[in-house]
C-alpha positions as CSV (number, residue, x, y, z in Angstrom):
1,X,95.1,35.3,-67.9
2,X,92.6,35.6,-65.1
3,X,89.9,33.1,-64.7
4,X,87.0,35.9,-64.0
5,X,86.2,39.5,-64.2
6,X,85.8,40.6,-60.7
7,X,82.6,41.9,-60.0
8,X,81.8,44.8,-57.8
9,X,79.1,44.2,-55.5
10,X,76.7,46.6,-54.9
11,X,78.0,49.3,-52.3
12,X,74.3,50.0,-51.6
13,X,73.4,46.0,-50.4
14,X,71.8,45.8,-47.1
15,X,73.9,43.0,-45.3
16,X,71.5,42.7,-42.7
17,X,68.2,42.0,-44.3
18,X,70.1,39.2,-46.2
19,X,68.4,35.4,-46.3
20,X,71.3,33.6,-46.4
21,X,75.3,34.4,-47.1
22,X,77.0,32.9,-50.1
23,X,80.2,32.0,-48.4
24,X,80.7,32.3,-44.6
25,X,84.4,31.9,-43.8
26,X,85.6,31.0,-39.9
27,X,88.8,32.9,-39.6
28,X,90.6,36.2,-40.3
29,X,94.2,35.2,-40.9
30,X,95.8,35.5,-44.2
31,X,94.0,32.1,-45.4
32,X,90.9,33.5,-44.3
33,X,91.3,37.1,-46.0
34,X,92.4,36.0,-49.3
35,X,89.4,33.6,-49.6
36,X,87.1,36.5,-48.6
37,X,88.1,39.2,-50.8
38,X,88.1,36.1,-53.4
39,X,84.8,35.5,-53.3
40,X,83.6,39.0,-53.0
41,X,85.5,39.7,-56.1
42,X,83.2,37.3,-57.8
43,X,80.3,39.3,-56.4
44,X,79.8,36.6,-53.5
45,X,78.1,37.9,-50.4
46,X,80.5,36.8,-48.0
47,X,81.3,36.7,-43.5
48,X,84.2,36.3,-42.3
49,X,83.7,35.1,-38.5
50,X,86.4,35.6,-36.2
51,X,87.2,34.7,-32.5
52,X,89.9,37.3,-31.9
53,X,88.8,41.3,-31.5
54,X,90.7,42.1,-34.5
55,X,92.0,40.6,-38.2
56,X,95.3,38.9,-38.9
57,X,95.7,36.0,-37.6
58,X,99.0,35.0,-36.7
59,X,101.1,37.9,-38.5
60,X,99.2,40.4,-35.9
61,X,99.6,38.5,-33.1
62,X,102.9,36.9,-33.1
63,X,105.1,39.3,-35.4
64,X,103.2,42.5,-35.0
65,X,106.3,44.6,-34.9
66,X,108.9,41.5,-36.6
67,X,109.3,42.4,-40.0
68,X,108.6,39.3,-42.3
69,X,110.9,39.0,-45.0
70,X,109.4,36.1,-46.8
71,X,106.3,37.4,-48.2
72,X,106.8,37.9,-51.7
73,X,106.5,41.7,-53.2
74,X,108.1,43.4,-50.2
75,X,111.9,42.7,-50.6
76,X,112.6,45.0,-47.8
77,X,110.3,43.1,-45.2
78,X,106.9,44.1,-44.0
79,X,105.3,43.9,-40.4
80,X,102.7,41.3,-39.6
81,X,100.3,44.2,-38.3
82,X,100.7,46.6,-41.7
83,X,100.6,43.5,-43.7
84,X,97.4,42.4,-42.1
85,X,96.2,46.2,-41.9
86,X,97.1,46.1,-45.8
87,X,95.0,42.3,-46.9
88,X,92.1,43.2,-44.4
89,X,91.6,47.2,-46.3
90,X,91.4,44.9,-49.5
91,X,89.2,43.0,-48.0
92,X,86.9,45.6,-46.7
93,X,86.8,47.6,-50.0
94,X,85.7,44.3,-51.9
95,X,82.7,44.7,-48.9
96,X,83.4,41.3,-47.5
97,X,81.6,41.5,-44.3
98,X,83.1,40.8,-40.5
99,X,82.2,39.7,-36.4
100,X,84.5,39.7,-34.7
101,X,84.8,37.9,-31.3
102,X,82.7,35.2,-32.2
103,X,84.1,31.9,-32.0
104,X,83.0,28.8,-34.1
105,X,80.7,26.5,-32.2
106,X,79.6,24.0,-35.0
107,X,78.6,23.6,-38.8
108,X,74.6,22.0,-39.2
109,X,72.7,20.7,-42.2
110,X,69.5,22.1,-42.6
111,X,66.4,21.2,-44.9
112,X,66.7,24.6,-46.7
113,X,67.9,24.7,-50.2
114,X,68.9,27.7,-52.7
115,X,68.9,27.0,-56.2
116,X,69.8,22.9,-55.7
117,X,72.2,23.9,-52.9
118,X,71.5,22.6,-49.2
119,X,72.4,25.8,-47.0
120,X,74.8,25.1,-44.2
121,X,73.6,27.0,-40.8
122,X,77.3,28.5,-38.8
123,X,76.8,28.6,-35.0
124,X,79.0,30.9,-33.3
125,X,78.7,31.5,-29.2
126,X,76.4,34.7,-30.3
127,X,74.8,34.2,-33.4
128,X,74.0,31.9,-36.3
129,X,74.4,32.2,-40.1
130,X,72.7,30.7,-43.0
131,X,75.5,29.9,-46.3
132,X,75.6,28.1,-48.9
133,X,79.2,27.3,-48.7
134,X,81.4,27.4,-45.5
135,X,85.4,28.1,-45.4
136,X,87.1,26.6,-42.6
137,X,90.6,29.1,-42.4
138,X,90.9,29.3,-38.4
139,X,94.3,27.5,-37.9
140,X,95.7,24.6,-36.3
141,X,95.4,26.6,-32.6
142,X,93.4,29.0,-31.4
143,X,95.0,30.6,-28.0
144,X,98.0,30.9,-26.5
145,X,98.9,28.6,-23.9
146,X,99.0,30.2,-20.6
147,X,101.6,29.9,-17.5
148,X,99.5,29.2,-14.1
149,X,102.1,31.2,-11.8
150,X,102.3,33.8,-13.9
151,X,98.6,34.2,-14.9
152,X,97.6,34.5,-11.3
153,X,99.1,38.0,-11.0
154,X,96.5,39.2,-13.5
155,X,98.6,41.7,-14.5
156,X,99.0,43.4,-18.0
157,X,102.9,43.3,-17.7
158,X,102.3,39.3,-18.7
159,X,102.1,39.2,-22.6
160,X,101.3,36.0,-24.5
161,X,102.1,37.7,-27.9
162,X,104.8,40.6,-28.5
163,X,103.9,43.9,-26.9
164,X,104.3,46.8,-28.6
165,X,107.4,48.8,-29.0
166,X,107.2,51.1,-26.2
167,X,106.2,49.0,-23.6
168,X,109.7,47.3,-23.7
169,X,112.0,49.4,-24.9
170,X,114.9,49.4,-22.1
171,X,113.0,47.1,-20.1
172,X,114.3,44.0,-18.0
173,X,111.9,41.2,-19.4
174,X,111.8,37.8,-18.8
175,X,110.8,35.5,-22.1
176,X,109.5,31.8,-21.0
177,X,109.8,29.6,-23.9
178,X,112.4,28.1,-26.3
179,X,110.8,27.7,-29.6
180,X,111.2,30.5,-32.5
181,X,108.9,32.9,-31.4
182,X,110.2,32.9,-28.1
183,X,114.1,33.9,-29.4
184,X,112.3,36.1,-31.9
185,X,111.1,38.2,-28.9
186,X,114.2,38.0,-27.1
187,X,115.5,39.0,-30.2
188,X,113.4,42.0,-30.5
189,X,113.8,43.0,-27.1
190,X,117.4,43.2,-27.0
191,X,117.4,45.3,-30.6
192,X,115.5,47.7,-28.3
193,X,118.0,47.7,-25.9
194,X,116.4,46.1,-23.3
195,X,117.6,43.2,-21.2
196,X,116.4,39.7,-21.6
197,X,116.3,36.4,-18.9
198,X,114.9,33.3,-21.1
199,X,113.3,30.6,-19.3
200,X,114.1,27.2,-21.1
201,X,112.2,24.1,-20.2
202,X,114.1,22.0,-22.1
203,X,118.0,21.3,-22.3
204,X,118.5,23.0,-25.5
205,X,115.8,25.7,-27.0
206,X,114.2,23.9,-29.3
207,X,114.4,27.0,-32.4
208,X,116.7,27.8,-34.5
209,X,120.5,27.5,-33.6
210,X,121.6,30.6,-35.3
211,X,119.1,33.2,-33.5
212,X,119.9,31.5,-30.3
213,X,123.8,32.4,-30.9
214,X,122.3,36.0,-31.7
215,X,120.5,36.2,-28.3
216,X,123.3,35.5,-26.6
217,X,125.9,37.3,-28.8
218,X,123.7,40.6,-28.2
219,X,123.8,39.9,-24.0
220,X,121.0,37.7,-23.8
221,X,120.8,35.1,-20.7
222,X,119.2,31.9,-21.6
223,X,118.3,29.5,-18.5
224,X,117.9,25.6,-19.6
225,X,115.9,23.1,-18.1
226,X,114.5,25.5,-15.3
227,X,111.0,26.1,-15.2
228,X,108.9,29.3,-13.6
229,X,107.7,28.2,-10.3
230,X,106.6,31.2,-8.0
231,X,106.2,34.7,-9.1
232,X,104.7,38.2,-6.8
233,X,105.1,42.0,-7.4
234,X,107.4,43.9,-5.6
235,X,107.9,47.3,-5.7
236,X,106.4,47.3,-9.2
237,X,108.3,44.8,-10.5
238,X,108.1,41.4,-11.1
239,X,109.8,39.0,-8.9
240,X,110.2,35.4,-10.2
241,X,111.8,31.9,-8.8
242,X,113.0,29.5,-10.8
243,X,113.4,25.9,-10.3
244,X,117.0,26.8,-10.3
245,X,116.2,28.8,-7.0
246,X,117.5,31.7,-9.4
247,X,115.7,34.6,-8.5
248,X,115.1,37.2,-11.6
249,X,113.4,40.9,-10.7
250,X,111.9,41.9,-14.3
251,X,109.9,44.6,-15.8
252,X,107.5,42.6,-17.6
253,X,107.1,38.8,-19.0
254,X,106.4,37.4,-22.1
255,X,105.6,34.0,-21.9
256,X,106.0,31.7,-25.6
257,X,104.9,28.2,-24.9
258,X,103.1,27.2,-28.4
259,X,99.0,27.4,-28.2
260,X,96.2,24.9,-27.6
261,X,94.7,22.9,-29.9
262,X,91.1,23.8,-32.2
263,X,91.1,19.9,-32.3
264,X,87.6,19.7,-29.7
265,X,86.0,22.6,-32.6
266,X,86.9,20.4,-35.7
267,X,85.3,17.4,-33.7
268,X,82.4,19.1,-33.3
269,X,82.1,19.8,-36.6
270,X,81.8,16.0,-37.6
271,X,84.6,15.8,-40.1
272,X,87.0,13.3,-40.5
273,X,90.4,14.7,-39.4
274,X,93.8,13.1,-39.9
275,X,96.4,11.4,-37.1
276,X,97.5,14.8,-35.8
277,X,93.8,16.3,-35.4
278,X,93.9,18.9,-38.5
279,X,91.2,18.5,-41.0
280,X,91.3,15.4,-43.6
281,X,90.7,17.8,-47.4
282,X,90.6,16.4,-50.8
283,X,92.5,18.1,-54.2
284,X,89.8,20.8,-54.1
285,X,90.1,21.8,-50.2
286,X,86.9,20.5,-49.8
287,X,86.1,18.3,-46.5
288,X,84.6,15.1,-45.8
289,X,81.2,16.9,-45.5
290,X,79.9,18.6,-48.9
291,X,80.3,22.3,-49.4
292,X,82.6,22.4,-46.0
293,X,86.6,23.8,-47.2
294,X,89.6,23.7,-45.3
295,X,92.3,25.8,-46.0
296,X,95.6,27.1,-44.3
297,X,96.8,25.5,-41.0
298,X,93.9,23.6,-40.1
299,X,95.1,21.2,-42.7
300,X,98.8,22.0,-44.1
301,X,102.3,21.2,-43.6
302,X,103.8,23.7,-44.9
303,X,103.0,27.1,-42.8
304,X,103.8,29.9,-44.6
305,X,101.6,33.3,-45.1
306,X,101.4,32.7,-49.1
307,X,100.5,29.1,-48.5
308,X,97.6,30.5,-46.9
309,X,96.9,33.2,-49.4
310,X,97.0,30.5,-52.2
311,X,95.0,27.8,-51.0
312,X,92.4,30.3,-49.5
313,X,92.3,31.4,-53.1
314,X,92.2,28.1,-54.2
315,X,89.4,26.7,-52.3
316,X,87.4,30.3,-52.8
317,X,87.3,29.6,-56.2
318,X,86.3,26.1,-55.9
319,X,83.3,27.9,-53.8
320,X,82.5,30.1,-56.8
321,X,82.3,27.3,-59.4
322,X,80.5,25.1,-57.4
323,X,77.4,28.1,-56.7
324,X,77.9,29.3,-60.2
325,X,78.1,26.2,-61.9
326,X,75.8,23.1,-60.0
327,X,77.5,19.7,-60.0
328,X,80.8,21.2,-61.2
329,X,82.9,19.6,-58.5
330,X,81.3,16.6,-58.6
331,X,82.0,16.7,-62.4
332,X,85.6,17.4,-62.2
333,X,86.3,14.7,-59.0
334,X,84.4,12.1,-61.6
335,X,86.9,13.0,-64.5
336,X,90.1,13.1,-62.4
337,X,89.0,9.5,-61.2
338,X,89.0,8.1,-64.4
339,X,91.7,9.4,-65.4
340,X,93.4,8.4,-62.1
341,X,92.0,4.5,-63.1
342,X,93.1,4.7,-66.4
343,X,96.3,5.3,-65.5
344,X,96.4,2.5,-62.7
345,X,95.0,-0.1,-65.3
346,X,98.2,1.2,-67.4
347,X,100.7,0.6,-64.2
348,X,98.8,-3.0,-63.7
349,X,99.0,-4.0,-67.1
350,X,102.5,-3.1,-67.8
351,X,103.7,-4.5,-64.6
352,X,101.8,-7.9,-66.3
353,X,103.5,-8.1,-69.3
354,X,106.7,-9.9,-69.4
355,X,110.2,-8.6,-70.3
356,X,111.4,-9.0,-74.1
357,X,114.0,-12.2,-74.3
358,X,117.2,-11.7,-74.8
């Protein structure tokens, strides 16, 4: 049984005249979108902020043409762009709200309260948001790395996330990178029948053994421990030296060399993080700062697109109790600690008593 009766809210609601937002989630990824149609289901006004020009986090712009054959529901796979196309319609037909490329600046307290709730004020680099609860779903990393020699072309033939079909379909492209993503688009090149020259920094790509073997088994040529280190145009094409003093003439470039860190944004935002920089949560998803969740990569070990959906579910629901009910968290966090002391007193006192004689 559900735990609620969703709650339409009213098509006719003027957005823009509003006082304050209900929920304000940072993010547009699968963690993101599943909190936001969540809450609107509940008949939360809620903003979803995000950076990029467009929803879908990761699915959109790594796998956009891959089809993903571990979401549950689609036994037949699904793309990352129609999946995303498919959770952000939901999303727009529960009328969560969206800005896109805004990026988070910082979370502040602020002396307003609504109904025994201090309202949380979102900066972004254009605007600011009043909330009464804030949803942290941007991910561990923000933007692709970038490769200096190649980047200084300034040239549209360098991609930092899979290009579409038809722009490599029988091309000659060079992928730079040894991780998963990078043999994925190797991979997806070479299904096109295009041809592909990897760039390997490292002795060994570092993903997965068996779609390495299919790279190569489908003509791929995969150059280890050589680096990119000059690159021009010539005659259209791109011409690039290795370390190697390999030369490789290529159509276009794809460069997969992982992403850099939102670690400086979740410092900003004055919660305590863990070792690795992602965001310290407790059982509820809730962060060291009240009415501050964190859900999805920014916190988890296990990244998987239901992950996301279910703890942006999770912690959207937390949202909703604590607006609809006041002090309901704190409640619940109160009984589980008992019962989590009652418990250790048990474990103490048994480890006390001595063992029956023989």
């Amino acid at each position: 049984m559900t735990d609620f009766n969703v709650t339409e809210l009213n098509a006719n609601i003027d957005f823009s005249r509003l006082a304050y937002w209900d929920v304000v989630i940072i993010g547009a990824g699968p963690a993101g979108l599943a909190a936001g149609l969540t809450t609107a289901h509940r008949g939360l006004t809620t903003l979803v902020v995000e950076a990029k020009d467009r929803p879908g986090g990761q699915p959109q712009f790594l796998y956009a043409d891959k089809r993903i054959v571990d979401v549950p529901g689609f036994p037949d796979g699904i793309t990352g762009e129609e999946l995303s196309a498919r959770v952000f319609r939901q999303a727009e037909n529960a009328l969560v709200q969206f800005r896109f490329n805004e990026e988070l600046v910082t979370v502040e307290d602020t002396d307003q309260v609504e109904k025994e709730d201090p309202l949380k004020r979102v900066r972004t680099n254009t605007g600011a948001y009043l909330c009464r609860k804030v949803i942290i779903a941007c991910g561990l990393l923000h933007f692709p790395r970038k490769l200096a020699v190649l980047d200084q072309l300034e040239s549209k033939k360098i991609h930092y996330k899979n290009p579409k079909i038809g722009d490599y379909e029988g091309s000659r492209v060079m992928v730079v990178g040894g991780g998963d993503s990078a043999l994925d688009a190797a991979m997806m090149v070479l299904a096109r029948h295009g041809q592909v020259e990897m760039v390997v920094r490292e002795d060994i790509p570092i993903g997965k053994a068996d779609t390495r073997a299919h790279v190569e088994a489908a003509g791929g040529s995969i150059h280890t421990s050589t680096e990119v280190v000059a690159a021009a145009f010539t005659d259209d094409a791109i011409m690039v030296t290795l370390s190697s003093g390999t030369t490789i003439k290529c159509d276009l470039a794809i460069v997969q060399i992982g992403f850099l860190s939102a670690k400086d944004t979740f410092q900003r935002l004055g919660v305590r993080l863990n070792q690795d920089g992602s965001i310290a949560i407790d059982p509820y998803y809730e962060t060291s700062r009240r009415s501050i969740f964190a859900v999805g990569d920014v916190h988890g070990d296990i990244k998987l697109i239901a992950v996301a959906w279910a703890e942006g579910i999770q912690a959207a629901i937390y949202a909703f109790k604590e607006i609809t009910s006041p002090y309901w968290l704190n409640e619940k966090r109160l009984r589980d600690s008992k019962v989590a002391l009652i418990g250790e007193k048990i474990a103490q006192a048994a480890q006390r008593t001595p063992a029956p004689r023989r």
